[in-house]
N, CA, C and O atoms as a printed pandas DataFrame, in Angstrom:
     atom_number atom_name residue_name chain_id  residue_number  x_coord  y_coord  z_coord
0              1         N          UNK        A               1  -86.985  -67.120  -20.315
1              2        CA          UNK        A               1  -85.803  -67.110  -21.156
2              3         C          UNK        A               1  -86.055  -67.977  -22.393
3              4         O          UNK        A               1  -86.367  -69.127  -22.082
4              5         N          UNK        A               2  -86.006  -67.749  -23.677
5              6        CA          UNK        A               2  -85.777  -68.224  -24.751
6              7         C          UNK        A               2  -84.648  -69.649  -24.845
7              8         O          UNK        A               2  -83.671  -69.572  -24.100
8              9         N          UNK        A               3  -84.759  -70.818  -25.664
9             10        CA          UNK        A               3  -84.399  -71.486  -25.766
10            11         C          UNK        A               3  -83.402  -71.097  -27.153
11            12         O          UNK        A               3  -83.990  -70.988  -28.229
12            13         N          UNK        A               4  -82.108  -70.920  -27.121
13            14        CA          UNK        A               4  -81.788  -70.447  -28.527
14            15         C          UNK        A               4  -80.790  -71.737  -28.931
15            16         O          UNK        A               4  -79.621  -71.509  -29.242
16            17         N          UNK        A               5  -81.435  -73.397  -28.903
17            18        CA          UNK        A               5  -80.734  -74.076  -29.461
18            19         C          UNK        A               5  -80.655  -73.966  -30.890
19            20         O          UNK        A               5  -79.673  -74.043  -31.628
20            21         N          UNK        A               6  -82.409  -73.686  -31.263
21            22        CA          UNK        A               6  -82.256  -73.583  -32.496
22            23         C          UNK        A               6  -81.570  -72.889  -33.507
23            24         O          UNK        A               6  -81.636  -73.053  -34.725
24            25         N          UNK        A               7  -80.625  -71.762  -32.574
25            26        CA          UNK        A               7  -79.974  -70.636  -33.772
26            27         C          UNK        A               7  -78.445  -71.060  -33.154
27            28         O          UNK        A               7  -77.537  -70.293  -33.476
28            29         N          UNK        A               8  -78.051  -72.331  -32.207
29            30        CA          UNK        A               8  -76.624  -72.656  -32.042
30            31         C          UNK        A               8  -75.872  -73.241  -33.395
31            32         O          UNK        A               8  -76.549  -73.791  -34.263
32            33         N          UNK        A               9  -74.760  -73.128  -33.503
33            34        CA          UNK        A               9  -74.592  -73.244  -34.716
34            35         C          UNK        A               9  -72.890  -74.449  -33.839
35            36         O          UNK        A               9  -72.259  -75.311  -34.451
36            37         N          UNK        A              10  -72.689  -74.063  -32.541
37            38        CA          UNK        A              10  -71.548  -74.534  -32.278
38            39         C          UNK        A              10  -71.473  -74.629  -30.497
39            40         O          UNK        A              10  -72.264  -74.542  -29.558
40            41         N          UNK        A              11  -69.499  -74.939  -30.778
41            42        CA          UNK        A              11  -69.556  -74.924  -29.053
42            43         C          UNK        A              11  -68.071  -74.847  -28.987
43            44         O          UNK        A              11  -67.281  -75.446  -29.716
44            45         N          UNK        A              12  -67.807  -74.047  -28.039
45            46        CA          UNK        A              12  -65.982  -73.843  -27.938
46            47         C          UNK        A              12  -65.363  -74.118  -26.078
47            48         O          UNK        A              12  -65.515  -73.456  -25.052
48            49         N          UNK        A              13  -64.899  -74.960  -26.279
49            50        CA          UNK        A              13  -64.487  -74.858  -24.568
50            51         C          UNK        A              13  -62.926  -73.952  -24.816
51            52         O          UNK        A              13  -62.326  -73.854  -25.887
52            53         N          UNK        A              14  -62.456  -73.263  -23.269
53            54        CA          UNK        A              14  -61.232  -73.251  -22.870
54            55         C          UNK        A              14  -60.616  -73.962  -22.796
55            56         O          UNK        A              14  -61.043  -75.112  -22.690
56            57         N          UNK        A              15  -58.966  -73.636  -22.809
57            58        CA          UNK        A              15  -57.805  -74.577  -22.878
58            59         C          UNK        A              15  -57.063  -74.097  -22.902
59            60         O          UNK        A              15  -56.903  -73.108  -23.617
60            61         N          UNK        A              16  -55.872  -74.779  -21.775
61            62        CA          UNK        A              16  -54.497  -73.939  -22.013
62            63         C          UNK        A              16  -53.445  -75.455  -21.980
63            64         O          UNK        A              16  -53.360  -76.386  -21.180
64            65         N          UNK        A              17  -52.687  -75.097  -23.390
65            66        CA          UNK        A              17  -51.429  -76.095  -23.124
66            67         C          UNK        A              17  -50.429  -76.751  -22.007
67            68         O          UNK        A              17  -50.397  -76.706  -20.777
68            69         N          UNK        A              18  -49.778  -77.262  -22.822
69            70        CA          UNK        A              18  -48.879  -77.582  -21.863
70            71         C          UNK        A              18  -47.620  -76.623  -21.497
71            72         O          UNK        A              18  -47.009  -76.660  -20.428
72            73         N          UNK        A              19  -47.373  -75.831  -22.495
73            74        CA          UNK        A              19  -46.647  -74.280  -22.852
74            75         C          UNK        A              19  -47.601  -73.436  -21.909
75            76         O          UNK        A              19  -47.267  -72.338  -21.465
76            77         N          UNK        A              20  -48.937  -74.102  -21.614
77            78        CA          UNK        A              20  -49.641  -72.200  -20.788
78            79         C          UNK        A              20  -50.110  -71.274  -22.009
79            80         O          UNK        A              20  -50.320  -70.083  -21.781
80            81         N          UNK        A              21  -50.263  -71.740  -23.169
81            82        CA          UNK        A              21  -51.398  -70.991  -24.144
82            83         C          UNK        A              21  -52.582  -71.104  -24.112
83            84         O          UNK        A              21  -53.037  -72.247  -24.146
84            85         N          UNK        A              22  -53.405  -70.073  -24.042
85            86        CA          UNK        A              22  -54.676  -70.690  -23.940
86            87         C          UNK        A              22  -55.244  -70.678  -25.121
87            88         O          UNK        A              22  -54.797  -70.014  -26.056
88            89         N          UNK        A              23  -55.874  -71.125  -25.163
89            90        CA          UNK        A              23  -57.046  -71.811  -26.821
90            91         C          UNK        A              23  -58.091  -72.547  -26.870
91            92         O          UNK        A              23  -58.099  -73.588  -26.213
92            93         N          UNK        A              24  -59.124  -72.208  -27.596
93            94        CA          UNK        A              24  -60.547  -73.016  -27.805
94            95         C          UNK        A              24  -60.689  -74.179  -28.854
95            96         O          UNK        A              24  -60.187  -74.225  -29.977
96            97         N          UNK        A              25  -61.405  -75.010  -28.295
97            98        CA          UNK        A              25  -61.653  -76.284  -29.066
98            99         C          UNK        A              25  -63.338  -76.801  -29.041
99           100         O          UNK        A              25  -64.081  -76.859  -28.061
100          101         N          UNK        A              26  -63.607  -77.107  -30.317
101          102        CA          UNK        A              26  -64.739  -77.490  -30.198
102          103         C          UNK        A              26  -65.321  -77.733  -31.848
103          104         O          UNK        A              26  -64.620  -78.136  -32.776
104          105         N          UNK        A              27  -66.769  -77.379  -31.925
105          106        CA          UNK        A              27  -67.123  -77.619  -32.947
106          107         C          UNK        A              27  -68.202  -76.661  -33.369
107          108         O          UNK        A              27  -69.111  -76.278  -32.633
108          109         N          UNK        A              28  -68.015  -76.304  -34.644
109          110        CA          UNK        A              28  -68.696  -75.347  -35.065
110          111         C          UNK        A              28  -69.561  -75.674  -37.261
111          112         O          UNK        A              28  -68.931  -75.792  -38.312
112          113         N          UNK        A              29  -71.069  -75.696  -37.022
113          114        CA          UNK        A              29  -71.651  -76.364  -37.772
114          115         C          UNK        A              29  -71.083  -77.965  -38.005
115          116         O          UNK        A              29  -71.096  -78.592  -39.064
116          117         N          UNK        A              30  -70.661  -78.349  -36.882
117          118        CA          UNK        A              30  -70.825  -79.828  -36.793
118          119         C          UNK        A              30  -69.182  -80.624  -37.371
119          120         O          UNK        A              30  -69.038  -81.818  -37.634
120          121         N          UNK        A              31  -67.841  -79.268  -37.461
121          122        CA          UNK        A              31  -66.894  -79.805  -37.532
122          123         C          UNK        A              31  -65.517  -79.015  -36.920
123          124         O          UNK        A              31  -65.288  -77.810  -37.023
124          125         N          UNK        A              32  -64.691  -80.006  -36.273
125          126        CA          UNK        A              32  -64.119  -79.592  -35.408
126          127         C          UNK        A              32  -63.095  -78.418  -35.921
127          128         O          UNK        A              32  -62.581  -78.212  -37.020
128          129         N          UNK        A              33  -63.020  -77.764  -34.715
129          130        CA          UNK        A              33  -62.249  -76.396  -34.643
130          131         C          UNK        A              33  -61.269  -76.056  -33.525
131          132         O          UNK        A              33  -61.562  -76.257  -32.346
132          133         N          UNK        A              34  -60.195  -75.579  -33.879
133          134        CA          UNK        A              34  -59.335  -74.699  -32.775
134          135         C          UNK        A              34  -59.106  -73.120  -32.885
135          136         O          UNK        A              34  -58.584  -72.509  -33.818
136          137         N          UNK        A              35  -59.662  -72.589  -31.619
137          138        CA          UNK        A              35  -59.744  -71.053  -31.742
138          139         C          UNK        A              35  -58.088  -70.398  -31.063
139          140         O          UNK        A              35  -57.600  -71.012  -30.114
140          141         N          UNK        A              36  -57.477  -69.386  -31.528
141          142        CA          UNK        A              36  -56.190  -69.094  -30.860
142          143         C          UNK        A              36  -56.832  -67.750  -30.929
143          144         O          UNK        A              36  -57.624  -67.286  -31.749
144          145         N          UNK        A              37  -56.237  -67.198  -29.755
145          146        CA          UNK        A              37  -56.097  -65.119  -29.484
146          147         C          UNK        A              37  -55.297  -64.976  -30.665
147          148         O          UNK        A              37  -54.615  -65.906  -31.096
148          149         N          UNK        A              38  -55.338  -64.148  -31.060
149          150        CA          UNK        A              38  -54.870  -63.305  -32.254
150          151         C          UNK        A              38  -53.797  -62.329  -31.339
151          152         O          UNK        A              38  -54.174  -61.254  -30.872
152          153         N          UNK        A              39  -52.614  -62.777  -31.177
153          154        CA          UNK        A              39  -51.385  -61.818  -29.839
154          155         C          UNK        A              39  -50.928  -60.976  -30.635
155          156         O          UNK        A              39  -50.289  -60.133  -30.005
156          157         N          UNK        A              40  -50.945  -60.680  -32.294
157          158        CA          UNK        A              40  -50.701  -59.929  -32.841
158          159         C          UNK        A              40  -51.249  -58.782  -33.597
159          160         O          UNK        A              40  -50.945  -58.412  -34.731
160          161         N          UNK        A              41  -52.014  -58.339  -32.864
161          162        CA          UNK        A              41  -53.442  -57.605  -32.799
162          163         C          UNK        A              41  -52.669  -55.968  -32.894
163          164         O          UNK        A              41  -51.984  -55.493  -31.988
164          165         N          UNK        A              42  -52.883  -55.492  -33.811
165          166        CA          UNK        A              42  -52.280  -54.247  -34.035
166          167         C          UNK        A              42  -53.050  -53.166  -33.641
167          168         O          UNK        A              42  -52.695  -52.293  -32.850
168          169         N          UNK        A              43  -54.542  -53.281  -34.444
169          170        CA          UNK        A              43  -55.930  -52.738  -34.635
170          171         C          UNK        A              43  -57.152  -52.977  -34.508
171          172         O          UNK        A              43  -57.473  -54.165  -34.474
172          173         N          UNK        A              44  -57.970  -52.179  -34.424
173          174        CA          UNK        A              44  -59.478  -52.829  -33.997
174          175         C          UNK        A              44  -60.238  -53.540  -34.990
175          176         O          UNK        A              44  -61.231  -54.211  -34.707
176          177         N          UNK        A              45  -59.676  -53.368  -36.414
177          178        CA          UNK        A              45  -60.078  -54.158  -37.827
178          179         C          UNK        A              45  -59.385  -55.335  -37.812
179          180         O          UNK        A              45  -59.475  -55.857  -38.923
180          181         N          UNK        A              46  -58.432  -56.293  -36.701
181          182        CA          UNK        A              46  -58.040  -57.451  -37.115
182          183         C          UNK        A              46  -59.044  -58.084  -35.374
183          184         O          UNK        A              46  -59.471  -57.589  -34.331
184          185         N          UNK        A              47  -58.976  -59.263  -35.976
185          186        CA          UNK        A              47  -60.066  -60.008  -35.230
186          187         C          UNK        A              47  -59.131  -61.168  -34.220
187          188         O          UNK        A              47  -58.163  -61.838  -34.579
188          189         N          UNK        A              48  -59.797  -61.129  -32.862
189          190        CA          UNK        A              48  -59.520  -61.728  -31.790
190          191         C          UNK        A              48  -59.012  -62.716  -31.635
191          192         O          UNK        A              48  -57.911  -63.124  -31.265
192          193         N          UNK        A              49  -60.171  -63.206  -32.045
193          194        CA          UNK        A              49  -59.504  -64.970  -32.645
194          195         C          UNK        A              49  -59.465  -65.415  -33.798
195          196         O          UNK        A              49  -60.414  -65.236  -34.562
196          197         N          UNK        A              50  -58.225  -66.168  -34.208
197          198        CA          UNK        A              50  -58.467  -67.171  -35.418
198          199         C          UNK        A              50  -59.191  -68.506  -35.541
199          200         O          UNK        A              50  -59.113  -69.107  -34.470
200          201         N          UNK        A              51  -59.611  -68.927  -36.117
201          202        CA          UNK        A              51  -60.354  -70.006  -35.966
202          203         C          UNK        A              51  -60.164  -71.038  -36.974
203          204         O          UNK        A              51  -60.655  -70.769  -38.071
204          205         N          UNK        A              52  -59.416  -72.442  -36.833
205          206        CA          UNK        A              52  -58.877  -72.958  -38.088
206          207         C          UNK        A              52  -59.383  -74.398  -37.610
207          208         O          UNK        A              52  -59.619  -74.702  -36.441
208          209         N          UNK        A              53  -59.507  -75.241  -38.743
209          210        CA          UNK        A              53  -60.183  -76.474  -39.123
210          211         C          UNK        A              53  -59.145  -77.333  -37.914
211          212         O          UNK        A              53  -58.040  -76.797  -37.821
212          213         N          UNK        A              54  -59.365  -78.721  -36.878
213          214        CA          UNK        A              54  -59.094  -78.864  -36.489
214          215         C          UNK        A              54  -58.371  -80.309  -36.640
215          216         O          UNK        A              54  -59.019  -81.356  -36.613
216          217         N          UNK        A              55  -57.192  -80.270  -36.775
217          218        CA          UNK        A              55  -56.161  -81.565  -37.274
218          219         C          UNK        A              55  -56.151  -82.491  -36.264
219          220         O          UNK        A              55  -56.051  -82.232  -35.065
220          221         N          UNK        A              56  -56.289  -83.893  -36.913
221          222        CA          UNK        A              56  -56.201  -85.018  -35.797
222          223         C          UNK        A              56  -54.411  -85.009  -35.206
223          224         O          UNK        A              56  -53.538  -84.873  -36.063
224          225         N          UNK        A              57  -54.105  -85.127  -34.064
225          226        CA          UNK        A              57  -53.201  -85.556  -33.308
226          227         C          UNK        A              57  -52.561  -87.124  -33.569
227          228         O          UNK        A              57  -53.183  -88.153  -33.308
228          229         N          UNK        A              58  -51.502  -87.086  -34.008
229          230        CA          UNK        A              58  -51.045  -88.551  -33.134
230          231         C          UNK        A              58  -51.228  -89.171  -32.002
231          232         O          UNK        A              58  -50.596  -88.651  -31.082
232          233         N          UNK        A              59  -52.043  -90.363  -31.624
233          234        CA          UNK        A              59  -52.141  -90.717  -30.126
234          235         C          UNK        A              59  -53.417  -89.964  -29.407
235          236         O          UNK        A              59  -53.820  -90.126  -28.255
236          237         N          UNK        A              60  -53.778  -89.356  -30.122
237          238        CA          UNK        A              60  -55.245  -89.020  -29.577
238          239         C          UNK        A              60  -56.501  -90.337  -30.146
239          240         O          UNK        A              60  -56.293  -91.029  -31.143
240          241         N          UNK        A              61  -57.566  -90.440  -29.410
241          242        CA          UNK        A              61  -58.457  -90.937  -29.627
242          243         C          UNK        A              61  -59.552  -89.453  -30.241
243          244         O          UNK        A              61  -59.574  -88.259  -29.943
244          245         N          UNK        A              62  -60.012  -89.947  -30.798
245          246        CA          UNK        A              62  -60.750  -89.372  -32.018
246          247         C          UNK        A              62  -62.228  -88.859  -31.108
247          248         O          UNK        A              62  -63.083  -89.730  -30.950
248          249         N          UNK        A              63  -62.400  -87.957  -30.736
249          250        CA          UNK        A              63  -64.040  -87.886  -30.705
250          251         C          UNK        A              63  -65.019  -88.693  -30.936
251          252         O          UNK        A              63  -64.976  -89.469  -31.891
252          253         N          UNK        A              64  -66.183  -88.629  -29.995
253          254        CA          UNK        A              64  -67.441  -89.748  -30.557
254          255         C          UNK        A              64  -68.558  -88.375  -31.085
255          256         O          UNK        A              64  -68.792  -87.499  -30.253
256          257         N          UNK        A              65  -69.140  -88.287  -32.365
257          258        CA          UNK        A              65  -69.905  -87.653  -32.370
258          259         C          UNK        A              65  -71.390  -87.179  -31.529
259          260         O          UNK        A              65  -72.039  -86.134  -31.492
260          261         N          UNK        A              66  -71.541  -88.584  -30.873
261          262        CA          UNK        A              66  -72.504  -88.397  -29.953
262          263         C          UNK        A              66  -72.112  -87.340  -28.555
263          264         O          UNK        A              66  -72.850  -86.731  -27.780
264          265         N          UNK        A              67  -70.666  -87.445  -28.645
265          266        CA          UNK        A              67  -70.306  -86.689  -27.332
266          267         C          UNK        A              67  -70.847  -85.154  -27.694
267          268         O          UNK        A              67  -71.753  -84.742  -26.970
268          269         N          UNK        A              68  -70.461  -84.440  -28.551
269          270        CA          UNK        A              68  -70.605  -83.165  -29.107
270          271         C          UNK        A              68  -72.352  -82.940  -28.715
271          272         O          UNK        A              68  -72.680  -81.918  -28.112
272          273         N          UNK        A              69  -73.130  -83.707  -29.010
273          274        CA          UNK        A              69  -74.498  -83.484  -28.990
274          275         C          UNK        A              69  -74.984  -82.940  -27.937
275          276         O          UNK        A              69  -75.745  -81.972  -27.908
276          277         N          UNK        A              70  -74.356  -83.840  -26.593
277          278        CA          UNK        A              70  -74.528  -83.485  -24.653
278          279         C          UNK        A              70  -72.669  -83.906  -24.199
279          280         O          UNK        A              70  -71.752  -84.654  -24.538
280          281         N          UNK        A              71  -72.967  -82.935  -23.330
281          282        CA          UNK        A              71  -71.535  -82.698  -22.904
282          283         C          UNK        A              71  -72.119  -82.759  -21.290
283          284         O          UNK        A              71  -73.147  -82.229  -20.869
284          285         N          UNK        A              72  -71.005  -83.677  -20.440
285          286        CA          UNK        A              72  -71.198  -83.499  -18.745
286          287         C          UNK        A              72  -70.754  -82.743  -18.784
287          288         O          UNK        A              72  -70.334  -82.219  -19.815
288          289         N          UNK        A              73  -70.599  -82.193  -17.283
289          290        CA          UNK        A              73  -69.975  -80.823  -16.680
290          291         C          UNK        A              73  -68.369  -81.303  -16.706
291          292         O          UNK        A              73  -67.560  -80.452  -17.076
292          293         N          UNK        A              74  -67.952  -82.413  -16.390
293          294        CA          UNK        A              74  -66.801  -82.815  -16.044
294          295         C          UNK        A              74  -66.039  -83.102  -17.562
295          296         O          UNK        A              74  -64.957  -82.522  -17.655
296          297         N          UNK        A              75  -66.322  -83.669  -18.406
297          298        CA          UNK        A              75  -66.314  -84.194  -19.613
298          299         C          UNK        A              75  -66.088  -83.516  -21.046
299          300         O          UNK        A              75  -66.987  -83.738  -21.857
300          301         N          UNK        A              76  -65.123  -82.801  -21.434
301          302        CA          UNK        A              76  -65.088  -82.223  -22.585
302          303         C          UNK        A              76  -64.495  -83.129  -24.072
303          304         O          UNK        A              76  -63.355  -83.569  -24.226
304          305         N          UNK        A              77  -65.425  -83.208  -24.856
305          306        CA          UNK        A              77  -65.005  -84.269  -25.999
306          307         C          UNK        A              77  -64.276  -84.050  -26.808
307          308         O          UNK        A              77  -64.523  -84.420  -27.956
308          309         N          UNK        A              78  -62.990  -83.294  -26.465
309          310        CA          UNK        A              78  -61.721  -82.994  -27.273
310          311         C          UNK        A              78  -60.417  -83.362  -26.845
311          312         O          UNK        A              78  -59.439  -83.091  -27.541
């Protein structure tokens, strides 16, 4: 099997709110992102997910960039 770190460009985990939405978080070319389903999907020309720049929270602690690099199994850095 091929090693294809070199052509990763990112990384998205699952997530579902506290509402029960689910949504991706992560980082993509090295800055954070939140992915949502697109529920208003009419046609096969509009796309799945949106994917928008990812806003700091009140009361969150901020990411360590080193986390993004290696991730545990248990441990997601968002």
């Amino acid at each position: 099997m091929t090693d294809n770190r070199e052509n990763e460009r990112g990384a998205l985990w699952n997530k579902t709110s506290g509402r029960g939405m689910d949504f991706m978080t992560g980082t993509i070319n090295g800055e954070r992102v939140v992915a949502f389903w697109n529920k208003d999907k009419k046609n096969p020309n509009e796309p799945d997910l949106r994917i928008l720049k990812s806003q700091d929270q009140p009361g969150y602690d901020k990411p360590r960039p080193d986390m993004a690099q290696s991730v545990d199994d248990d441990v997601i850095p968002f």
